[in-house]
C-alpha positions, -999 to 999 in steps of 0.1 A, spaced: -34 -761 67 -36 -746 29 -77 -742 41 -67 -725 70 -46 -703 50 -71 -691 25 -101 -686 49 -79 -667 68 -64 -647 37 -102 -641 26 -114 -628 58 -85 -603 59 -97 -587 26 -131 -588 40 -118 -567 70 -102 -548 46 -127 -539 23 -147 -533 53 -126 -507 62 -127 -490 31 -162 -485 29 -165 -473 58 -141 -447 51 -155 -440 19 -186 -433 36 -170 -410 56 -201 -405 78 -184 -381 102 -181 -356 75 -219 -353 77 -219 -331 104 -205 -305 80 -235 -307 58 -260 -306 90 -243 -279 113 -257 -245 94 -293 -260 102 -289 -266 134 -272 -234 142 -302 -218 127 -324 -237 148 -305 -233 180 -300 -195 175 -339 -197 167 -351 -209 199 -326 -187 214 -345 -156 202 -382 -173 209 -389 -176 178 -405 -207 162 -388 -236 146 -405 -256 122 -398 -294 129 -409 -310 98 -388 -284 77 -358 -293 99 -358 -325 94 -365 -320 56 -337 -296 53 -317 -327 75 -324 -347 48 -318 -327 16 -284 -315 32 -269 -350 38 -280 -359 0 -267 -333 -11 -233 -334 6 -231 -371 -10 -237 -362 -44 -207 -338 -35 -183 -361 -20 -192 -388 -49 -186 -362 -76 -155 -352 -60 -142 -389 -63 -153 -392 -100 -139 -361 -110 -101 -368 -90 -106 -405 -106 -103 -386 -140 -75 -364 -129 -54 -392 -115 -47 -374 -79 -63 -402 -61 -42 -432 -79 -21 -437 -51 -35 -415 -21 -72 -433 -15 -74 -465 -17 -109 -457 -1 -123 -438 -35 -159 -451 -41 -148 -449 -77 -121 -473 -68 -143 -498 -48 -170 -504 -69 -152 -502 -102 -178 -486 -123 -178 -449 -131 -208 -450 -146 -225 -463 -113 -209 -442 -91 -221 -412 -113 -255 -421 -115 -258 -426 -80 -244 -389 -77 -267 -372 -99 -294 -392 -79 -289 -378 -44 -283 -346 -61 -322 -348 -80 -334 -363 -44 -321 -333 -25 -334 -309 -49 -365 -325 -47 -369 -320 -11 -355 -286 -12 -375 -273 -39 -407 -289 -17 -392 -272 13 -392 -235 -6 -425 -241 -18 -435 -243 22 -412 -214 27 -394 -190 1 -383 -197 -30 -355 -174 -18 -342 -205 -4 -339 -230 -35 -317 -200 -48 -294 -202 -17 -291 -239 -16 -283 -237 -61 -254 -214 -47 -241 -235 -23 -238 -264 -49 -227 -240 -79 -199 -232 -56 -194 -271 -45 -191 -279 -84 -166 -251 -92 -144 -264 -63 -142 -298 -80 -158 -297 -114 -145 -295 -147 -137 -269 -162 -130 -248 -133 -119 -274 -108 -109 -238 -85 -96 -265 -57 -66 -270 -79 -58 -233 -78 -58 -235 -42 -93 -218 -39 -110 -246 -19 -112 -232 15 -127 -197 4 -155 -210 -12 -162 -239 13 -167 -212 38 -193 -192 14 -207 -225 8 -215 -236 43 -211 -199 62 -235 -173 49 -253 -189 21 -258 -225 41 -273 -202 73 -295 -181 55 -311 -209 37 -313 -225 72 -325 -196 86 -352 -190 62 -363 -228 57 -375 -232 97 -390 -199 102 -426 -187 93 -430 -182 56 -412 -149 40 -433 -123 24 -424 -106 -2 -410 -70 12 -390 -86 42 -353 -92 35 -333 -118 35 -315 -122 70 -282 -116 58 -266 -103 96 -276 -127 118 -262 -151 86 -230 -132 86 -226 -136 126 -240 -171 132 -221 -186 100 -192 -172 101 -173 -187 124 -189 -223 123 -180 -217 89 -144 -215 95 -138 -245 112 -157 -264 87 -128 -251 64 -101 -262 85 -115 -295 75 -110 -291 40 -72 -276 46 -64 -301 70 -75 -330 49 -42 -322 23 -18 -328 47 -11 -364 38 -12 -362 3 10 -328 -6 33 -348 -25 2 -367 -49 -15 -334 -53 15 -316 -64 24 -347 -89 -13 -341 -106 -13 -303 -105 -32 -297 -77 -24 -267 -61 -38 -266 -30 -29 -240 1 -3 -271 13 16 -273 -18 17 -236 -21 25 -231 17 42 -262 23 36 -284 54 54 -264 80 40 -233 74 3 -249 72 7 -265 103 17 -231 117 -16 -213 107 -36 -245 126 -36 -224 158 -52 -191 138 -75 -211 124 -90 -218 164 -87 -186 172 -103 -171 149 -134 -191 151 -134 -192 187 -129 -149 185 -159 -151 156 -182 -169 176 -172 -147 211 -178 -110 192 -215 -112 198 -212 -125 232 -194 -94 240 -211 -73 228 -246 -88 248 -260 -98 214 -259 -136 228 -260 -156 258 -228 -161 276 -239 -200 272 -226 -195 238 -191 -197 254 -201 -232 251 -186 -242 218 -154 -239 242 -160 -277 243 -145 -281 212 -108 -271 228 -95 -302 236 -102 -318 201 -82 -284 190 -56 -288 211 -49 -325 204 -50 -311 163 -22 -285 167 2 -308 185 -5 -335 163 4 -315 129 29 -288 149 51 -323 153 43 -345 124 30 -325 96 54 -340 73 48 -377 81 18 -383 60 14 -424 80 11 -402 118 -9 -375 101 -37 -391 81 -61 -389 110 -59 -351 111 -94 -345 89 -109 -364 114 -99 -346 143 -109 -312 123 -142 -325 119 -141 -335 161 -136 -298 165 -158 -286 141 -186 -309 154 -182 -304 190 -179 -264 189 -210 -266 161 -231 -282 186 -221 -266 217 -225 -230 199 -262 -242 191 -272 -256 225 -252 -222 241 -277 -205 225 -307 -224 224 -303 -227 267 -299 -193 272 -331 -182 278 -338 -216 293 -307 -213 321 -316 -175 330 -291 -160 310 -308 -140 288 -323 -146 248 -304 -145 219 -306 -110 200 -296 -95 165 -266 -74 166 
């Protein structure tokens, strides 16, 4: 009976740990790091324009490794802050036990990634290793020290510079034909095709604080929740949609793209499920810990159906993708 006991006890901590890894890994928060590329490439076939393959799948790549060298930074730095002590059990830091690894294996994906990238302006524009340096320089002031601009609450701003504008134009650049010299750098069609894809990778990022206001304001961590408290946060959940559904919508009416880009509307449900869950319970951190999750549902679903609204376009009969 006493074996019985301990095989059982040791399988439950191997379920356990299970579980932690796998939200560790987080996988679903990939889709962040991949949506700006495939925007660009969707918008790109769209217009008739080539896409590269092998720099797609390169800039695939180098996004996802860079994205991990973010997220693993992110748990090293909060490990030395003491925000996570109590909040995420799931912290890489936490579940291997070794700082010193987890670092390493940071500052690897990040030398990987910049590898790739730096092969993948080469092929291009070198304009794009710049881009891609931003988008990290602004990842690392979000969670690095000194700055650690998270903690003032400045997180979602410079997520959506990060994965908005800068994110698309390196996309944008990397699949298309090399860039000579005297053309510019396609800062519009960034600015329309980012922005609102953008925004709902944001709502990620604000959504994930829900669950731990009380932790962040114990370590100083200011973040919009603790600022705004949960009420009022839950309130702006419903801005949030609409202003990346009327982002995405303003170049549909004016006949810069397909109507087939109305099919990011996919994304409503997942939405609608996010709103009532937080409208309800955004101060019971157990009901609400799921709510990231259902962020990143919307943000993947209306990321994906905006790129296959306007790749189809052309395809269905409804007219190619311009530049407005």
């Amino acid at each position: 009976m006493q074996n019985q006991h301990a095989v059982a006890s040791v399988n439950a901590k191997k379920a356990e740990k299970t579980l932690l890894w796998k939200a560790a890994i987080k996988w679903p928060l990939y889709s962040v790091a991949v949506m700006p590329v495939l925007l660009a490439t969707g918008w790109r076939l769209g217009a008739g324009k080539i896409v590269r393959l092998d720099q797609l799948l390169g800039f695939l790549l180098a996004s996802v490794l860079l994205l991990l060298w973010e997220n693993l930074t992110n748990d090293l730095f909060d490990d030395e802050t003491g925000v996570d002590e109590f909040s995420k059990p799931h912290s890489v830091v936490k579940l291997l036990g070794k700082r010193s690894l987890v670092g390493r294996l940071a500052y690897l994906a990040l030398l990987l990634g910049f590898l790739i990238i730096w092969n993948l302006a080469w092929r291009s524009t070198f304009s794009v290793l710049g881009l891609v340096f931003i988008c990290c320089l602004l990842g690392y002031l979000y969670q690095g020290p000194p700055f650690r601009l998270g903690y003032q609450g400045l997180g979602e701003p410079l997520c959506w510079l990060a994965f908005g504008p800068f994110a698309t134009c390196a996309s944008l650049l990397v699949i298309s034909p090399p860039l000579s010299n005297k053309e510019s750098l396609p800062w519009d069609v960034a600015f329309q095709l980012g922005s609102g894809p953008a925004l709902a990778t944001t709502l990620v990022l604000f959504c994930s604080h829900f669950h731990q206001v009380s932790e962040d304001a114990a370590h100083g961590k200011k973040s919009p929740l603790v600022r705004l408290g949960t009420r009022f946060s839950a309130g702006l959940i419903p801005w949030f949609v609409v202003c990346v559904f009327v982002l995405e919508w303003i170049p549909i009416f004016e006949g810069v793209w397909p109507i087939t880009a109305f099919f990011g509307i996919v994304s409503l449900p997942a939405a609608i499920a996010l709103i009532r869950l937080l409208l309800f319970h955004h101060d019971q951190p157990d009901l609400i810990v799921s709510s990231k999750f259902l962020a990143l549902r919307f943000q993947a679903l209306n990321g994906l159906g905006l790129t296959l609204g306007l790749a189809s376009g052309p395809v269905l009969g409804f007219g190619s993708v311009g530049i407005g």
